[in-house]
ZADO-1210 file (C-alpha; in nm, 4 decimals, padded with zeros to 6 digits):
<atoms>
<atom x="00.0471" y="05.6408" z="-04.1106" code="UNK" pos="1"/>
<atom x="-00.1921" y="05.4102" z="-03.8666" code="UNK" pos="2"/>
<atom x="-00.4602" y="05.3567" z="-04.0846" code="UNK" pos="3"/>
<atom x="-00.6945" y="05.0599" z="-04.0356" code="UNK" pos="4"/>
<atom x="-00.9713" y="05.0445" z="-04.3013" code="UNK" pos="5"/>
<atom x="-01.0124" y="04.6928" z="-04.5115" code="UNK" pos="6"/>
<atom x="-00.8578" y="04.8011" z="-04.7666" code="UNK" pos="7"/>
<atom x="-00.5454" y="04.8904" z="-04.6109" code="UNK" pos="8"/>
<atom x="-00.5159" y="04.5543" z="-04.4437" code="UNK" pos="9"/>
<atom x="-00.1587" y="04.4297" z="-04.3924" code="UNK" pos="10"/>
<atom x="-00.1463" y="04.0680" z="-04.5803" code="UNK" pos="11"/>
<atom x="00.1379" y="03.8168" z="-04.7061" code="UNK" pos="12"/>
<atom x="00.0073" y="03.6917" z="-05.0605" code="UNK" pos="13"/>
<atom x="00.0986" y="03.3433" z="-05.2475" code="UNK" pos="14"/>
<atom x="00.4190" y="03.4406" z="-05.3478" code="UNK" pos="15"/>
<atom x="00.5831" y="03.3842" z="-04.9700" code="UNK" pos="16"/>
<atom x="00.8409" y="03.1271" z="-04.9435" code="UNK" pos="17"/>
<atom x="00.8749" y="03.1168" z="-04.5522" code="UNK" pos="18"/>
<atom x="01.2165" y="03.2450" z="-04.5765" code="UNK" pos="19"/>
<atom x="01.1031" y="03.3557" z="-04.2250" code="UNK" pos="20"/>
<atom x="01.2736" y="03.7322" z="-04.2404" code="UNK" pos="21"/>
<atom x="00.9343" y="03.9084" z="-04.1900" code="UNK" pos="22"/>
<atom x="00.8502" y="03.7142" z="-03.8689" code="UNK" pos="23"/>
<atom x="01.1959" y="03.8424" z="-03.7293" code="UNK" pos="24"/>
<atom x="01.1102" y="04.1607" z="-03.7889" code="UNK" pos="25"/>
<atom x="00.7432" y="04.1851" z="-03.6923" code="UNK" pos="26"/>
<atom x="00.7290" y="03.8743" z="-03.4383" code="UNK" pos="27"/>
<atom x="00.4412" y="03.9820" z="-03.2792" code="UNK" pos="28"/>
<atom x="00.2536" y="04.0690" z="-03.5902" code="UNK" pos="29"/>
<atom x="00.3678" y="03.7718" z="-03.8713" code="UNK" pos="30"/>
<atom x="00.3706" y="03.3886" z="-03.7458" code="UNK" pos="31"/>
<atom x="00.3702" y="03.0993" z="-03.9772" code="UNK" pos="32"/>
<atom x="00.0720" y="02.9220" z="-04.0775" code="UNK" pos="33"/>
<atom x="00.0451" y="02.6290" z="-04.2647" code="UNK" pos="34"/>
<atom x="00.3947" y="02.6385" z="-04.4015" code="UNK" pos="35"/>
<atom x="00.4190" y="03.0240" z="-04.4826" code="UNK" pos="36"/>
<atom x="00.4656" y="03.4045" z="-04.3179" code="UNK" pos="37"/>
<atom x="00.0911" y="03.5365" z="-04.2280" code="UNK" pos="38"/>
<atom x="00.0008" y="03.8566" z="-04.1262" code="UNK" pos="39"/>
<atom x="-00.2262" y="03.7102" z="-03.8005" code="UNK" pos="40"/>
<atom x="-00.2325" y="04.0540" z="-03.6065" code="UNK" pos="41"/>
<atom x="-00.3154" y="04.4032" z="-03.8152" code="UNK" pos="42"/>
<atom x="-00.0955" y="04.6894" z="-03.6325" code="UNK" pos="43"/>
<atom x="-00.2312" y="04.8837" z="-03.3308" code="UNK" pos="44"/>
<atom x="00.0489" y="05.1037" z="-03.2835" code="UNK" pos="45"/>
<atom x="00.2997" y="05.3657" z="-03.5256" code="UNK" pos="46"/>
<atom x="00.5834" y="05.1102" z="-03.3904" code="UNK" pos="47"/>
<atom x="00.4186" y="04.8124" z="-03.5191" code="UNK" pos="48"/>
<atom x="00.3692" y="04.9696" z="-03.8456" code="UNK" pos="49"/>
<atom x="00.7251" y="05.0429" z="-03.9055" code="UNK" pos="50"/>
<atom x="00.7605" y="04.6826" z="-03.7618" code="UNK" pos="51"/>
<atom x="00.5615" y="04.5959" z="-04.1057" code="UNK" pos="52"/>
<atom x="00.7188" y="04.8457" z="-04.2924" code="UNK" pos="53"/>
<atom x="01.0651" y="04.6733" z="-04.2413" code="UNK" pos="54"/>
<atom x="00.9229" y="04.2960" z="-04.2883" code="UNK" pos="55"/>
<atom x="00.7484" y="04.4063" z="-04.6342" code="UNK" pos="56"/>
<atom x="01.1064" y="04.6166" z="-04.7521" code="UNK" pos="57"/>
<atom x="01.3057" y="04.3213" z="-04.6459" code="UNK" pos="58"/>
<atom x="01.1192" y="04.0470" z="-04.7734" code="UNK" pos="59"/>
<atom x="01.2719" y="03.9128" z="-05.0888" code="UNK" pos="60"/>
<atom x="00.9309" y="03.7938" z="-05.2893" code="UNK" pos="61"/>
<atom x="00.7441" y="04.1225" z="-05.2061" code="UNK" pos="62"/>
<atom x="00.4690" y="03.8980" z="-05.0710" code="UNK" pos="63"/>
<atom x="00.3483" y="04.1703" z="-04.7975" code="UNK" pos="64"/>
<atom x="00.1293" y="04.3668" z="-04.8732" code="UNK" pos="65"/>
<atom x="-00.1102" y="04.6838" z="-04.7796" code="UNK" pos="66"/>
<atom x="-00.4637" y="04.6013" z="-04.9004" code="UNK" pos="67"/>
<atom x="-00.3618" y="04.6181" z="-05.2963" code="UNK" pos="68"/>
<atom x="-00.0699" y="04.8102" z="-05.2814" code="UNK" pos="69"/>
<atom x="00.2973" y="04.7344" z="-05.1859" code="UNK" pos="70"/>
<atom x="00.4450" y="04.9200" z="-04.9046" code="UNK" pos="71"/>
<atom x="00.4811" y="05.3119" z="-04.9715" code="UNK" pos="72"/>
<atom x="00.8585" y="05.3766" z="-05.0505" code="UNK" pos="73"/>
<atom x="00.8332" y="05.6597" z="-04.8176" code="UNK" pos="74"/>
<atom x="00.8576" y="05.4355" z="-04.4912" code="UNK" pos="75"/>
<atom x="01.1395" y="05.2055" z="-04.6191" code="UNK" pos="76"/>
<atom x="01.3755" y="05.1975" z="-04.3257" code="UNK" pos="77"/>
<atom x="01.6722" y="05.0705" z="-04.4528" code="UNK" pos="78"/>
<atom x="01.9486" y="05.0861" z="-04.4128" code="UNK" pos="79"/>
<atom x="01.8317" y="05.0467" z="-04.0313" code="UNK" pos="80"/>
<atom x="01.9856" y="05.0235" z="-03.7187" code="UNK" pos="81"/>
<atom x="02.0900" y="04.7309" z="-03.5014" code="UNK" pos="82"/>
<atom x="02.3543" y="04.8337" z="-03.2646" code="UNK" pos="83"/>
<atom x="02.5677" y="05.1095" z="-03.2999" code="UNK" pos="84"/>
<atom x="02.7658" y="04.9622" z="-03.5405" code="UNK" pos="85"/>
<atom x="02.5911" y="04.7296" z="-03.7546" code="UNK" pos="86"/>
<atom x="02.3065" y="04.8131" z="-03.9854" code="UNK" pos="87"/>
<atom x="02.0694" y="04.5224" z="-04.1694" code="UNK" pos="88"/>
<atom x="02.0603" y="04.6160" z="-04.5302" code="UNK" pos="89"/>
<atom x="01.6989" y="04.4433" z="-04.5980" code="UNK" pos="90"/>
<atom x="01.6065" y="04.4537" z="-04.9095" code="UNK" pos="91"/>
<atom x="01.7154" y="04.0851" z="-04.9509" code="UNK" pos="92"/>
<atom x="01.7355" y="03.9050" z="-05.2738" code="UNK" pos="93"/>
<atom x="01.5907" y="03.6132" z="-05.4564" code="UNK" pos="94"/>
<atom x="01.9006" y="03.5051" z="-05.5774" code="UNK" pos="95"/>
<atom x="02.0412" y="03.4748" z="-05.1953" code="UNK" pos="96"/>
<atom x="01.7032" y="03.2807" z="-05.0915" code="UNK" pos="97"/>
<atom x="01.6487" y="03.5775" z="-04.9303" code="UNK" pos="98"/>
<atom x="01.9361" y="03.6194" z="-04.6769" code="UNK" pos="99"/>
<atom x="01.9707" y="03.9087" z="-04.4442" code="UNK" pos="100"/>
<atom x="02.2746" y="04.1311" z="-04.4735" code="UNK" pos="101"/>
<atom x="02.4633" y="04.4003" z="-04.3204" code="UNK" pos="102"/>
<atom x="02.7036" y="04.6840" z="-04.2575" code="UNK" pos="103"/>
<atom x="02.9394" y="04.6806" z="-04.0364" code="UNK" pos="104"/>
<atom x="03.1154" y="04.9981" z="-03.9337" code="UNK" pos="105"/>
<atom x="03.4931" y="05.0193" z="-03.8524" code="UNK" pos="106"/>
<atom x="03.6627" y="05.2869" z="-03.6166" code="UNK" pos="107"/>
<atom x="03.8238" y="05.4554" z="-03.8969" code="UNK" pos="108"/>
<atom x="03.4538" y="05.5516" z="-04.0371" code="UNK" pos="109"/>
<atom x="03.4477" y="05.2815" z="-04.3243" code="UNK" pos="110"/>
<atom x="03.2038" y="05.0099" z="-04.3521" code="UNK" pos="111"/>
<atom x="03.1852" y="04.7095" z="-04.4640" code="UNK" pos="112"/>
<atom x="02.9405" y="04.4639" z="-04.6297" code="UNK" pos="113"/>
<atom x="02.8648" y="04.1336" z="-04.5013" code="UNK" pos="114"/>
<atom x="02.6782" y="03.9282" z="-04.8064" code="UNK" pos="115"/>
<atom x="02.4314" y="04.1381" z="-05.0551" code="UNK" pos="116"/>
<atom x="02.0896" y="04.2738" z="-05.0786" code="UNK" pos="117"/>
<atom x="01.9426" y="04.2758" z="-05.3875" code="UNK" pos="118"/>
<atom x="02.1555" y="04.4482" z="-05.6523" code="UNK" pos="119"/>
<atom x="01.9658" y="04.8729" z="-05.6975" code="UNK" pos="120"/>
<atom x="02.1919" y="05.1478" z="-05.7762" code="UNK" pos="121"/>
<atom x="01.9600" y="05.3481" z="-05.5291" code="UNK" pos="122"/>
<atom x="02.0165" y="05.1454" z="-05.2886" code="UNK" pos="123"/>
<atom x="02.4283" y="05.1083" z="-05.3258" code="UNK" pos="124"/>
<atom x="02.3638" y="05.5100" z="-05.3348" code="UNK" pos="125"/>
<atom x="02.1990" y="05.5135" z="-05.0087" code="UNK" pos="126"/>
<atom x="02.3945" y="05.2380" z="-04.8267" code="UNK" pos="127"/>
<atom x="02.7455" y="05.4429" z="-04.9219" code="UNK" pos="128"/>
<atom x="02.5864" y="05.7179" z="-04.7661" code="UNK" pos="129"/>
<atom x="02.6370" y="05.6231" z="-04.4331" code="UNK" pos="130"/>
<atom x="03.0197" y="05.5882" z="-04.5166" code="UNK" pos="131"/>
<atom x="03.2688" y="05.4420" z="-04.7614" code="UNK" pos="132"/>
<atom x="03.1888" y="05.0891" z="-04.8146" code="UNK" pos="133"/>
<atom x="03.5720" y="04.9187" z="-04.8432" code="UNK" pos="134"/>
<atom x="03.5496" y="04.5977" z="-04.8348" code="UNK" pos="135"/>
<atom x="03.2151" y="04.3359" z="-04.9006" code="UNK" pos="136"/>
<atom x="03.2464" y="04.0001" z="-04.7208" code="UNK" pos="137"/>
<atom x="03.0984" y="03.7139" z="-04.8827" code="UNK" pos="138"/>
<atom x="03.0357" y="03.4150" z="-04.6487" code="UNK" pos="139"/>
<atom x="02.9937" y="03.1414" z="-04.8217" code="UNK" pos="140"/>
<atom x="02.8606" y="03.0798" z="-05.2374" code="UNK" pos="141"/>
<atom x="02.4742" y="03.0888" z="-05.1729" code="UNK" pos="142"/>
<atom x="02.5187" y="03.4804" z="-05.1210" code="UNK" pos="143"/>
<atom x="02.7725" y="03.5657" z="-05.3386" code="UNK" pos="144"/>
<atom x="02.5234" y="03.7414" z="-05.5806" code="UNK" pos="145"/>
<atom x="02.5459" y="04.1102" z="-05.6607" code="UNK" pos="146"/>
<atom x="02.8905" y="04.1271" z="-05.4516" code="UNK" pos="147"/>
<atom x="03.0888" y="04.2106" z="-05.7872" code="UNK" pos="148"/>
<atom x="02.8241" y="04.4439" z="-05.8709" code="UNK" pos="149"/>
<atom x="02.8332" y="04.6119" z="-05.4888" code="UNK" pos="150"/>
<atom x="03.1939" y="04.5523" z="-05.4954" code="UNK" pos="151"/>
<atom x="03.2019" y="04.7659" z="-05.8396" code="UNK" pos="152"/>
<atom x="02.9913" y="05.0573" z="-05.7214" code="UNK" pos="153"/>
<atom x="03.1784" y="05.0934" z="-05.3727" code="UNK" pos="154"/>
<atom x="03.5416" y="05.0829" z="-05.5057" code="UNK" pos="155"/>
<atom x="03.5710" y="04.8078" z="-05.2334" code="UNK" pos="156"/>
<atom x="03.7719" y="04.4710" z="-05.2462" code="UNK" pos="157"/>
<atom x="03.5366" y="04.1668" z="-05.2885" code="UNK" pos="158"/>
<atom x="03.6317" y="03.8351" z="-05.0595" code="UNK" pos="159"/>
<atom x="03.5298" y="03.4913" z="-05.0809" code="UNK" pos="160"/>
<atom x="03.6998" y="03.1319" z="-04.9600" code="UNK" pos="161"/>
<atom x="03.8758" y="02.9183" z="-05.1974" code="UNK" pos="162"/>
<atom x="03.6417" y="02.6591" z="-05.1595" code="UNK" pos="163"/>
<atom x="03.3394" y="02.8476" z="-05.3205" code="UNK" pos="164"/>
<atom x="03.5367" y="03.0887" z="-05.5524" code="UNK" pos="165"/>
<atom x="03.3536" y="02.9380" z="-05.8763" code="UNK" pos="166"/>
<atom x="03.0333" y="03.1943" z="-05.7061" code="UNK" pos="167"/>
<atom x="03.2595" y="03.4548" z="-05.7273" code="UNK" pos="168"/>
<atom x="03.5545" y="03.3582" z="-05.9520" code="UNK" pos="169"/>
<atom x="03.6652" y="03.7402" z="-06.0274" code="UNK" pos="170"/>
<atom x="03.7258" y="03.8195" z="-05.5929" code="UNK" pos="171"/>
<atom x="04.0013" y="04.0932" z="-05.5013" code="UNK" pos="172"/>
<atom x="04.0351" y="03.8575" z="-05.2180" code="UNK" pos="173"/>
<atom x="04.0375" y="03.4841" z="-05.1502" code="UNK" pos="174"/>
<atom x="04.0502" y="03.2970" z="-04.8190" code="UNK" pos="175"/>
<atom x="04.2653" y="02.9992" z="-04.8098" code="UNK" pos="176"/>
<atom x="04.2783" y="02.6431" z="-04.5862" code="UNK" pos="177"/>
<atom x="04.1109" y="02.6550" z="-04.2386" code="UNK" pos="178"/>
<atom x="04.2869" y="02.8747" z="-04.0251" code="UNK" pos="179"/>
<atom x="04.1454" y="03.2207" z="-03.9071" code="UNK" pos="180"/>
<atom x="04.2840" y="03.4974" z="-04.0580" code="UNK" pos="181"/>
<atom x="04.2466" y="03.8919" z="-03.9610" code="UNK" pos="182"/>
<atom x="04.1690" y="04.0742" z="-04.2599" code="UNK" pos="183"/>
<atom x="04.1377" y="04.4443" z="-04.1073" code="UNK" pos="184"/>
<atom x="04.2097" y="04.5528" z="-03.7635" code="UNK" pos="185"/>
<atom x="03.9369" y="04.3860" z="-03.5333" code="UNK" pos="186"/>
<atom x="03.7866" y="04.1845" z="-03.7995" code="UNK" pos="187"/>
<atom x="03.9101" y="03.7946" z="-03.8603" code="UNK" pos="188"/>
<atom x="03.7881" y="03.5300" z="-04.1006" code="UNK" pos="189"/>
<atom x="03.7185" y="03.2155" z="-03.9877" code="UNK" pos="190"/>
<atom x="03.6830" y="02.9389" z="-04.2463" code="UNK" pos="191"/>
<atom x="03.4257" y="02.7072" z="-04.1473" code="UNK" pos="192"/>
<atom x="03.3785" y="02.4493" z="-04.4211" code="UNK" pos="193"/>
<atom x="03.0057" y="02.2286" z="-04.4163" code="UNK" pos="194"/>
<atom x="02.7514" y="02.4488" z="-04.4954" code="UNK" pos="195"/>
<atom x="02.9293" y="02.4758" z="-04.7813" code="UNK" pos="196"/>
<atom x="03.2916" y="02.3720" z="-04.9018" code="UNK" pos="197"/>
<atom x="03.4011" y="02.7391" z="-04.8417" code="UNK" pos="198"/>
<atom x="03.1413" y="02.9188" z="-04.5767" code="UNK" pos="199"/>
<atom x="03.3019" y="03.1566" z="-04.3764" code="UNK" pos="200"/>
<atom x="03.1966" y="03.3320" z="-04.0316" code="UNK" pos="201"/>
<atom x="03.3430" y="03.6789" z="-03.9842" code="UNK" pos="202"/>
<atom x="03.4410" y="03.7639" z="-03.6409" code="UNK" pos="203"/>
<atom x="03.4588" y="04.1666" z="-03.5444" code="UNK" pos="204"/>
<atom x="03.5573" y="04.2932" z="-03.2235" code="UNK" pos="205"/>
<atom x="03.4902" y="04.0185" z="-03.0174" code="UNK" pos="206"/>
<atom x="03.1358" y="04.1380" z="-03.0287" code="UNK" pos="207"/>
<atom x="02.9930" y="04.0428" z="-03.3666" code="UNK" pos="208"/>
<atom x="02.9537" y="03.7099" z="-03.5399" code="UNK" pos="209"/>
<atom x="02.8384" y="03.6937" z="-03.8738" code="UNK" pos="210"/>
<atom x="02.7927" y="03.3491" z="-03.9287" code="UNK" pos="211"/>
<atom x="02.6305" y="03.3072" z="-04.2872" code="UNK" pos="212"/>
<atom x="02.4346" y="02.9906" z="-04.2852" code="UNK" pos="213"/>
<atom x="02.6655" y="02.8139" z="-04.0753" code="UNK" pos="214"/>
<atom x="02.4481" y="02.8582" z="-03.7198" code="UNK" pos="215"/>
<atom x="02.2054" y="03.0749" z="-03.6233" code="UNK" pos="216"/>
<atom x="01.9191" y="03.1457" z="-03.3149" code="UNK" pos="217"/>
<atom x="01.6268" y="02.9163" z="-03.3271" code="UNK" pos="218"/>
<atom x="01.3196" y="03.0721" z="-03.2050" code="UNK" pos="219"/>
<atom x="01.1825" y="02.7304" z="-03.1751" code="UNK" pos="220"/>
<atom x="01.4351" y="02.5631" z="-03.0098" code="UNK" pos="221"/>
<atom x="01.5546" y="02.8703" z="-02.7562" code="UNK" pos="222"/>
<atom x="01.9427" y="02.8348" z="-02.8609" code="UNK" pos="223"/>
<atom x="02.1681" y="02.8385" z="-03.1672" code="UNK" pos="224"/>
<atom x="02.1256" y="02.5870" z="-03.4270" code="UNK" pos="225"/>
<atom x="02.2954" y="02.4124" z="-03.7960" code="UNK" pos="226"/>
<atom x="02.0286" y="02.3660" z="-04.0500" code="UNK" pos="227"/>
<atom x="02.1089" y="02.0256" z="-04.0607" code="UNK" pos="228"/>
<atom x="01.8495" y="01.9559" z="-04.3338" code="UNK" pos="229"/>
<atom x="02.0532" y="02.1939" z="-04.5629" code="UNK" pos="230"/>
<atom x="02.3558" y="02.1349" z="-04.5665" code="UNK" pos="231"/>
<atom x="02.5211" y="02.1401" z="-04.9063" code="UNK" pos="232"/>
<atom x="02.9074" y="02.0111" z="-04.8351" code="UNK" pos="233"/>
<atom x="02.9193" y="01.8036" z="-04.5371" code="UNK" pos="234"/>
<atom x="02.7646" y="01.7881" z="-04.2170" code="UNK" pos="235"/>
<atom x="03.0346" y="01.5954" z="-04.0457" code="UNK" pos="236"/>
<atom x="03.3020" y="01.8657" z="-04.2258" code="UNK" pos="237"/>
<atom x="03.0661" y="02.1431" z="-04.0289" code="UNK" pos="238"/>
<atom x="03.0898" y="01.9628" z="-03.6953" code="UNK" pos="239"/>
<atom x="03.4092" y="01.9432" z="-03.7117" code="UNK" pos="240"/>
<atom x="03.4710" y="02.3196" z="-03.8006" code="UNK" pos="241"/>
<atom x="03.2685" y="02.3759" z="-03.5194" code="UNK" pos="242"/>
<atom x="03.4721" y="02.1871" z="-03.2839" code="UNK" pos="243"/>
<atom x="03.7736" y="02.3595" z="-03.4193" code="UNK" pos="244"/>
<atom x="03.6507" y="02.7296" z="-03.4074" code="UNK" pos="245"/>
<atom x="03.4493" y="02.7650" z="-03.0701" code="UNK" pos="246"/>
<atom x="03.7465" y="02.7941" z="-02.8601" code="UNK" pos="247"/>
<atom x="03.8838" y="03.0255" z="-03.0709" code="UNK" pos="248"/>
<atom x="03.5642" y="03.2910" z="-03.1081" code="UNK" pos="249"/>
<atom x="03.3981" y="03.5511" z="-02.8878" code="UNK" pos="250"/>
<atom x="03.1161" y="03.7357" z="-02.9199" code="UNK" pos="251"/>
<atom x="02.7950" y="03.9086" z="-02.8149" code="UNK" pos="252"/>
<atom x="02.5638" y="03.9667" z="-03.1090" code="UNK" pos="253"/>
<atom x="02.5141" y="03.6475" z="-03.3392" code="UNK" pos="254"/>
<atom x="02.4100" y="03.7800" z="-03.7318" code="UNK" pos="255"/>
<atom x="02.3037" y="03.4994" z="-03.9419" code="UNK" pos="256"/>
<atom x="02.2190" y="03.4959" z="-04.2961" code="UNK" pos="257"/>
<atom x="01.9241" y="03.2581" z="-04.2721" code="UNK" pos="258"/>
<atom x="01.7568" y="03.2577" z="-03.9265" code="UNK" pos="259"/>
<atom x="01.7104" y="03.4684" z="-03.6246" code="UNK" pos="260"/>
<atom x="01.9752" y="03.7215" z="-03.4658" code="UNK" pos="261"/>
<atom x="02.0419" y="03.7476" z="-03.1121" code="UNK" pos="262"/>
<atom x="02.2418" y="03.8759" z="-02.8481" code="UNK" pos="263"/>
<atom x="02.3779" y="03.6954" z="-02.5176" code="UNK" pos="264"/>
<atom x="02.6450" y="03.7416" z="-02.2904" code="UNK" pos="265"/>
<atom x="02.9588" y="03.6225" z="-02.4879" code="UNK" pos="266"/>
<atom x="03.0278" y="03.3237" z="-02.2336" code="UNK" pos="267"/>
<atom x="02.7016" y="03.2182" z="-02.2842" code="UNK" pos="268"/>
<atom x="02.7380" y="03.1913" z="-02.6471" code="UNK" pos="269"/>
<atom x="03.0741" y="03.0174" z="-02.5584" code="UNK" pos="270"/>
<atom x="02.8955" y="02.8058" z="-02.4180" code="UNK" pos="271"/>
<atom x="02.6113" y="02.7179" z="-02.6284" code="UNK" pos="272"/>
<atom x="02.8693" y="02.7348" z="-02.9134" code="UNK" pos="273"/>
<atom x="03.0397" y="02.4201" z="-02.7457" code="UNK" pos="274"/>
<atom x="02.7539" y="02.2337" z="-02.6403" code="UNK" pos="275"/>
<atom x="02.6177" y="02.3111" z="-03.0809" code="UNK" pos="276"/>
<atom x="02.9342" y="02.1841" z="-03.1773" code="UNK" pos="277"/>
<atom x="02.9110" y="01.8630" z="-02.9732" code="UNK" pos="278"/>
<atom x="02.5214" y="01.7915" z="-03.0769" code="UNK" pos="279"/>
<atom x="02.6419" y="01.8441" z="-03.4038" code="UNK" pos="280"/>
<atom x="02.9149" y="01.5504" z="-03.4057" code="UNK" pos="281"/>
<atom x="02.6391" y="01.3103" z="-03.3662" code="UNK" pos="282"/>
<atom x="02.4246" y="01.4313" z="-03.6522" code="UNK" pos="283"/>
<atom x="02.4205" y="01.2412" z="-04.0185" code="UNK" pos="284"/>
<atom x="02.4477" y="01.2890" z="-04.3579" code="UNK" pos="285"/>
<atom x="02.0471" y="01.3497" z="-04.4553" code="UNK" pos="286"/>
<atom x="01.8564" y="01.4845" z="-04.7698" code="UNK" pos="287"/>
<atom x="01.8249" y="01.8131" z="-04.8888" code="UNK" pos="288"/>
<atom x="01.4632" y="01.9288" z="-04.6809" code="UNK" pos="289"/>
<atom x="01.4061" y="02.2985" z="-04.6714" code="UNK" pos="290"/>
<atom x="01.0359" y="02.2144" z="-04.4788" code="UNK" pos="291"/>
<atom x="01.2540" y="02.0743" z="-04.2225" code="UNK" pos="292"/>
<atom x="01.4042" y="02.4124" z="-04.1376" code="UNK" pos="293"/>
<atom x="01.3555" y="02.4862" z="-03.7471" code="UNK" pos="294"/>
<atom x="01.3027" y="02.8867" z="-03.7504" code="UNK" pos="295"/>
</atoms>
């Protein structure tokens, strides 16, 4: 699997839209350059070429490359592992801007989905291998796509906030208002309006956070962030969620849609969770900037 001729050299071609997955998944391998993922290391090891194995099957443009080829099929790791309960889907979609998703397995053996990959009946076939999918948690409208169509396939109940239910106007299940809500044993729903009207972060076992594209870990800053410079509803609505919902939430693992994942003590994140919530209070309104994006 290590080979290392030209023309089998790893690359990211023009297609990339620094949606930043790949450099999460090979850190030591991708980095951005001039405003988009580049492969600025070729693999020296089996483990780094799995590394780029899982940042070509995840990325959502199919920008990385092996010399001319895309990546062989036969070393597509997903469904893989992050803890022992949560998988990353990969395979993310265009129509999500590329947002990470996962699976989140329940005590009773079901699982559930948090956002979509792209929509493949192989891969609903090989993700309901691992267990019966129940239940697919949509956090907020910009990754609603291909949950009715997951939702279908599983047999499971689809759930979305009122406040985005024109993304997915046919749901099994809506959220309502602003106060949490547990939806299965262990697992609560906290609606967390700014982002967007109806974004929603999904709180299991006091141990995983799946926080759409309300916050996530910022390589670049060292601590969780808001992408302030997207923010569709209101930034001043998502400060204030903030300030409502970190004394309420524990957790260990933080699983973003956009931007890094991480894992801290959970009183540190309580902590850093306060101290976002208070930086975010002084923020503005500001224009739509995607380039502004702090990865």
């Amino acid at each position: 699997m290590n080979e290392h001729s030209p023309d089998a050299a790893w690359h990211v071609d023009h297609r990339c839209t620094n949606c930043d997955v790949a450099r999460q998944l090979a850190p030591e391998l991708v980095a951005e350059v001039d405003g988009r993922s580049s492969v600025v290391r070729q693999p020296r090891t089996d483990a780094e070429e799995r590394a780029l194995y899982a940042a070509a099957f995840a990325c959502h443009t199919r920008s990385i490359r092996r010399g001319a080829r895309g990546p062989d099929p036969a070393f597509d790791p997903f469904p893989l592992r992050l803890t022992e309960h949560v998988h990353l889907c990969g395979h993310n979609s265009r129509h999500t801007a590329g947002a990470n998703s996962y699976l989140l397995r329940r005590p009773a053996g079901n699982l559930m989905m948090i956002d979509t990959p792209r929509w493949s009946s192989d891969l609903a076939a090989r993700y309901a291998a691992l267990g019966p999918v129940t239940d697919v948690l949509l956090t907020h409208r910009d990754h609603a796509a291909h949950g009715r169509e997951y939702a279908d396939r599983f047999g499971a109940r689809l759930w979305i906030h009122e406040g985005d239910l024109a993304a997915a106007p046919d749901a099994d299940r809506v959220l309502r208002g602003t106060e949490p809500i547990e939806i299965a044993d262990g697992v609560t729903a906290h609606p967390l309006p700014g982002h967007t009207e109806g974004s929603v972060l999904y709180l299991a076992d006091e141990t995983y956070c799946f926080s759409g594209d309300s916050f996530y870990w910022s390589r670049t800053a060292g601590d969780i962030a808001v992408a302030e410079s997207v923010t569709w509803y209101s930034i001043t609505e998502l400060a204030a969620s903030l300030a409502r919902t970190a004394p309420r939430v524990r957790f260990e693992w933080l699983l973003p849609g956009h931007g890094d994942r991480k894992r801290l003590p959970a009183d540190e994140f309580g902590r850093r969770l306060h101290d976002l919530a208070v930086r975010t209070g002084r923020l503005s309104p500001r224009p739509i900037d995607f380039t502004a994006l702090r990865w």
